[in-house]
C-alpha positions, 0 to 999 in steps of 0.5 A, spaced: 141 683 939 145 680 935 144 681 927 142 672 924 147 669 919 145 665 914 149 662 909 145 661 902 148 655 897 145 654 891 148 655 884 142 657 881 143 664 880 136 666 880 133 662 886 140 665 890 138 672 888 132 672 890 133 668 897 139 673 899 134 679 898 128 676 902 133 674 908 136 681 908 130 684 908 128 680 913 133 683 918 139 678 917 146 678 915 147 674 908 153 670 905 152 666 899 156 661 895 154 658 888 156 651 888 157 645 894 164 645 896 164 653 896 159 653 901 162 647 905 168 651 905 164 657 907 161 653 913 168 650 915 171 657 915 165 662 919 161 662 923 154 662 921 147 662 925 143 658 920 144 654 912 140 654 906 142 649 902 139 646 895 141 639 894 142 639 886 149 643 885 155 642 882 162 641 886 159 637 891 151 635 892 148 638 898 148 632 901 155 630 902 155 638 904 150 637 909 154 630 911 161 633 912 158 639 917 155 634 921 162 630 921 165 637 923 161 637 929 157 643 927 151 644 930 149 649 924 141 649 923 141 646 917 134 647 911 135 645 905 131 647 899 130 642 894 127 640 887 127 633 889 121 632 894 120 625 894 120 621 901 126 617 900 130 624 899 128 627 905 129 621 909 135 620 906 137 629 907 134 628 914 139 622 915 145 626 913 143 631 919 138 637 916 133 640 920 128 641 915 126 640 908 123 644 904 121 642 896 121 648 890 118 651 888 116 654 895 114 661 898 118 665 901 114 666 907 114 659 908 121 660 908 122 665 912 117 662 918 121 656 917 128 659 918 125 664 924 123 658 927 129 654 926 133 660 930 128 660 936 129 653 936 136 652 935 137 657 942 137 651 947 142 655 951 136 658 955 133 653 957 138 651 961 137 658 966 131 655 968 130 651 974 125 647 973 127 644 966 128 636 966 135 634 963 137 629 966 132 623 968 133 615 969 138 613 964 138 619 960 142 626 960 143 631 956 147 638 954 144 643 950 151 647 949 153 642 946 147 638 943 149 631 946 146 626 950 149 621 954 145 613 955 148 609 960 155 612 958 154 612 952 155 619 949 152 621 942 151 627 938 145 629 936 143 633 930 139 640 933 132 636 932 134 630 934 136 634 942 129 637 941 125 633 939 129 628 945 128 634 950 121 635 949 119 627 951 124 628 957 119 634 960 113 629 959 118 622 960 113 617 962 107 619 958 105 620 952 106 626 947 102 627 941 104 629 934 101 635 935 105 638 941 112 635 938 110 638 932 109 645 935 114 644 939 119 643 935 118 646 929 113 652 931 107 649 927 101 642 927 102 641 919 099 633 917 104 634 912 110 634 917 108 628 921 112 623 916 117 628 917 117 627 925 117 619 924 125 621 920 127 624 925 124 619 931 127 614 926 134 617 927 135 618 934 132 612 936 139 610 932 143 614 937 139 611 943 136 604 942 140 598 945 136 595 939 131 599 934 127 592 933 125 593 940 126 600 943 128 600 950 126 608 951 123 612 945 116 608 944 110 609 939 104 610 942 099 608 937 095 613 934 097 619 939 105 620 939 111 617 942 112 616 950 120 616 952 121 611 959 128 613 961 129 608 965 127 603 960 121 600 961 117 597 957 
């Protein structure tokens, strides 16, 4: 199997040095960069399988770092580690592409839960081996090679959370999906915590699909349950 690697950006050096040692001895490779635009040189420049990426920095905040992969079209994992806990600082880290948000002071093996579940999730080419997975429905398709979909010719593309959480409801379109199944099958874990957390992300790709978010065509809220996507834009 292919040895993970996983960029680390963030210019406190005691922080750096001890995710470094603690992703290495975790079985991945490790490359570090010590403020904003060195990190987003580095993302540019190599290939990489997953980022971590602290928001407050030098250069370039992660932030706009974050933002610039994305315009890059790199479908990179993105996890940022961030004093700034705030709902308004996720969302506004969620709306700039990443994946997962985690606030220090954090523990590390919450860290590496989230980043082995980040490279699970991010491994959408498999499912494309089997048959018996729904991608193309209605008005809806979607590539997972490329994490695009495309709605009534429209293409758009999609973060890697956006595609899963969009390929989860496509496997049940028509019905409704609970929290707690998107959250476990998204992120590998049910947390309360993270249900607001999903609700961005929802937020961001009925963005991408919706005709009119206002009156959304295809990705609907169930109350009290979850969501419910009708391809073919029902009601």
């Amino acid at each position: 199997m292919n040895e993970k690697r996983i960029l680390i950006v963030d210019d406190d050096d005691e922080i750096r040095e001890l995710l470094e040692f603690d992703v290495r001895a975790s079985g991945y490779f490790v490359d570090t960069a010590k403020d904003g635009m060195e990190g987003l040189n580095k993302a540019l420049n190599n290939t990489y399988d997953l980022i971590l990426l602290d928001v407050m920095m030098p250069k370039m905040n992660g932030f706009d770092v974050c933002k610039n992969i994305r315009q890059a079209k790199l479908a990179i994992p993105i996890l940022m580690l961030t004093a700034k806990g705030t709902i308004d600082d996720k969302t506004e880290g969620f709306d700039c592409g990443a994946d997962d948000y985690l606030v220090k002071p954090f523990d590390i093996q919450e860290v590496l839960l989230r980043i082995r579940v980040l490279l699970r999730r991010n491994q959408v080419e498999d499912k494309t081996a089997l048959s018996d997975e729904v991608l193309n429905v209605g008005d809806i398709e979607i590539f997972p090679e490329t994490l695009e979909a495309v709605i009534v010719n429209k293409r758009v593309k999609l973060t890697p959370t956006e595609f899963e959480i969009l390929y989860c409801l496509m496997q049940h379109f028509n019905n409704a999906v609970t929290l707690a199944k998107l959250l476990d099958d998204v992120w590998g874990y049910d947390s309360d915590e993270d249900v607001r957390m999903l609700r961005v992300h929802v937020g961001g790709l009925r963005n991408k699909i919706e005709p009119d978010t206002k009156h959304p065509k295809y990705l609907h809220t169930v109350t009290n349950v979850g969501y419910k996507l009708t391809p073919f834009g029902e009601g």
